[in-house]
C-alpha positions in Angstrom: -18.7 -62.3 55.7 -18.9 -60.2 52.8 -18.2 -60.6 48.8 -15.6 -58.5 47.0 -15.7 -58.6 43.2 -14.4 -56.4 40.4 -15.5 -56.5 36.6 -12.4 -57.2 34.8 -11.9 -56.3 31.2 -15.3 -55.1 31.0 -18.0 -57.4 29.3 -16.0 -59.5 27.3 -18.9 -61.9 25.7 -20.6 -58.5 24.8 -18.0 -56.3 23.1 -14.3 -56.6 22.8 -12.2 -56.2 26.1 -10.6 -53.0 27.2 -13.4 -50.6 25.1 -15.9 -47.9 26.5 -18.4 -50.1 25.0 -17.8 -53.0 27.2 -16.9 -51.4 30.2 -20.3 -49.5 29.6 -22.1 -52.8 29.3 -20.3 -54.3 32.5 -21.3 -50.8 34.4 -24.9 -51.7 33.6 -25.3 -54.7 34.0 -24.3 -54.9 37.7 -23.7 -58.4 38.9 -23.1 -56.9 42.5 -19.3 -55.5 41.2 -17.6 -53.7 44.2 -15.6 -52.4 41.4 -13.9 -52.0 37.9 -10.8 -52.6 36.4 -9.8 -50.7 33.0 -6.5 -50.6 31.5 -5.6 -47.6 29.8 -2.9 -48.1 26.6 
């Protein structure tokens, strides 16, 4: 059986949720993500 898991919201203990900055930081870091979420306002 395989994992799904999406980064949500970024990397919220990093930078504030829903900026570049913390949906950079969540791209980089990995953690096995099959994906991302991002809400655009």
């Amino acid at each position: 059986m395989s994992s799904f898991s999406i980064g949500h919201r970024g990397a919220p203990m990093q930078f504030p949720e829903h900026t570049v900055e913390s949906n950079r930081a969540a791209a980089l870091m990995g953690g096995g993500h099959s994906g991302m979420c991002c809400n655009v306002y």
